[in-house]
C-alpha positions in Angstrom: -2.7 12.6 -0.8 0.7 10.7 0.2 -0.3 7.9 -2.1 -1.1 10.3 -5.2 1.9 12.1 -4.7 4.4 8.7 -4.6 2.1 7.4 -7.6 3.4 10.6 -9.5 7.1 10.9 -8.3 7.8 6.7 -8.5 5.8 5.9 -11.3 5.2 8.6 -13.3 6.9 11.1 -14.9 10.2 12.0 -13.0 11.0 7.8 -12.5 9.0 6.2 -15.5 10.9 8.3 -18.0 14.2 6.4 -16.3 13.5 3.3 -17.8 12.7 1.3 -21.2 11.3 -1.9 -22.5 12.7 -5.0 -20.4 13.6 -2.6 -17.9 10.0 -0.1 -17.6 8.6 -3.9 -17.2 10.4 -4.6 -14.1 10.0 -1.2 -12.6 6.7 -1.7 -13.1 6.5 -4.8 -11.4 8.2 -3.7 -8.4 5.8 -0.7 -7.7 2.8 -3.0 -7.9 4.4 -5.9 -5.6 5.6 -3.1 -3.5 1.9 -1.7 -3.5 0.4 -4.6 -2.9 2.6 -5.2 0.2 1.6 -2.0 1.7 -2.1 -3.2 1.1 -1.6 -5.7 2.9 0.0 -4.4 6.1 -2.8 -1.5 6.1 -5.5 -4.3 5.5 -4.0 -6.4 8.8 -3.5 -3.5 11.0 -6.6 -2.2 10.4 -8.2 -5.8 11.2 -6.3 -5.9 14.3 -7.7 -2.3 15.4 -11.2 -3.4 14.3 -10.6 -6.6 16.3 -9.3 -4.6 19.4 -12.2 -2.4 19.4 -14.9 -5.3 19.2 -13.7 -7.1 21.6 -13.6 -4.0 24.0 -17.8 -3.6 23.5 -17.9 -7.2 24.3 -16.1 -7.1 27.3 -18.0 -3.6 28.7 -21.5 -5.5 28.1 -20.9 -7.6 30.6 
């Protein structure tokens, strides 16, 4: 819901009508770097918890 509602307000219609040409280009570019980089922190932390959590069953087997 958060990320459809930022997709709308940043790249949509209220901030994508801000810019043209070189400039829409750019903007563009910085939402989908700045995307990607909050990918990338969700994809690590979640690793981390999924890491956490095995190695918890490994150590209550024993």
């Amino acid at each position: 819901m958060i990320a459809h509602a930022a997709q709308g307000g940043l790249g949509g219609e209220y901030f994508g009508t801000m810019f043209h040409g070189r400039d829409a280009v750019v903007e563009t570019r910085l939402l989908t770097l700045g995307y990607c980089v909050v990918a990338l922190i969700l994809s690590a932390r979640m690793a981390q918890q999924a890491d956490g959590a095995q190695s918890e069953r490994l150590f209550e087997r024993r």
